[in-house]
C-alpha positions in Angstrom: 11.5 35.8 -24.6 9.4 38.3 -22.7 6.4 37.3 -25.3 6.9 33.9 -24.1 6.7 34.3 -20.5 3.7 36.2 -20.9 2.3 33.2 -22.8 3.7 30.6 -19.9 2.1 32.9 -17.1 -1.7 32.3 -17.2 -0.7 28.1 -17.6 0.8 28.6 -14.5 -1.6 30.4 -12.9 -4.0 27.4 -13.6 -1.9 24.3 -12.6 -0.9 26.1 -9.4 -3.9 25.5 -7.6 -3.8 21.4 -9.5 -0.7 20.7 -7.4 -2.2 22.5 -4.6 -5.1 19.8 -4.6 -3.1 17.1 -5.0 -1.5 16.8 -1.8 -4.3 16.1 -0.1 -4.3 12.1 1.1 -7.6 10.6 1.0 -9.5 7.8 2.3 -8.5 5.1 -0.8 -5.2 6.6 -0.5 -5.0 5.7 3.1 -6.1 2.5 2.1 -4.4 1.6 -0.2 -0.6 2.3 1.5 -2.5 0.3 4.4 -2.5 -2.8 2.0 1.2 -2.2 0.5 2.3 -2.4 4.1 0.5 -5.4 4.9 1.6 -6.7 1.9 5.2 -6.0 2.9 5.1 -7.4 6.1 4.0 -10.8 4.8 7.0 -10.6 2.6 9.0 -10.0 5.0 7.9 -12.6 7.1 7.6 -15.1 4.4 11.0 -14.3 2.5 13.1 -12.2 5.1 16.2 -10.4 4.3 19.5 -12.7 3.9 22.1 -9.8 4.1 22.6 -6.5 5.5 22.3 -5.0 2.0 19.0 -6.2 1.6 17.4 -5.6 5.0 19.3 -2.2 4.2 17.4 -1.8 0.7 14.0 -3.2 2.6 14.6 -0.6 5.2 15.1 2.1 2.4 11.8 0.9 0.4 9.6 1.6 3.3 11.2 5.0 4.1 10.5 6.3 0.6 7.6 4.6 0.0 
């Protein structure tokens, strides 16, 4: 087990700073959750919610999104 964890350590080291890099939002990114809202808004407006349930999901969708 040890001989494995010696063999896992240096893949760690090297994907740490991968995520690391990752979290950075740039400018297409910006963009591009620009257009998803957009997108959503004009859904919304064209086909809005009928129930609760589904302005509830809606609501949900933009929160995790």
């Amino acid at each position: 087990m040890i001989k494995m964890m010696k063999a896992a350590l240096p893949l760690l080291l090297l994907a740490a700073p991968l995520a690391l890099a990752a979290c950075n939002e740039g400018p297409a990114e910006r963009a591009g959750r620009s257009l998803d809202n957009a997108a959503s808004s004009v859904r919304d407006a064209v086909d809005p919610p009928r129930g609760p349930a589904e302005r509830l999901g809606r609501s949900l969708d933009r929160a995790t999104n």
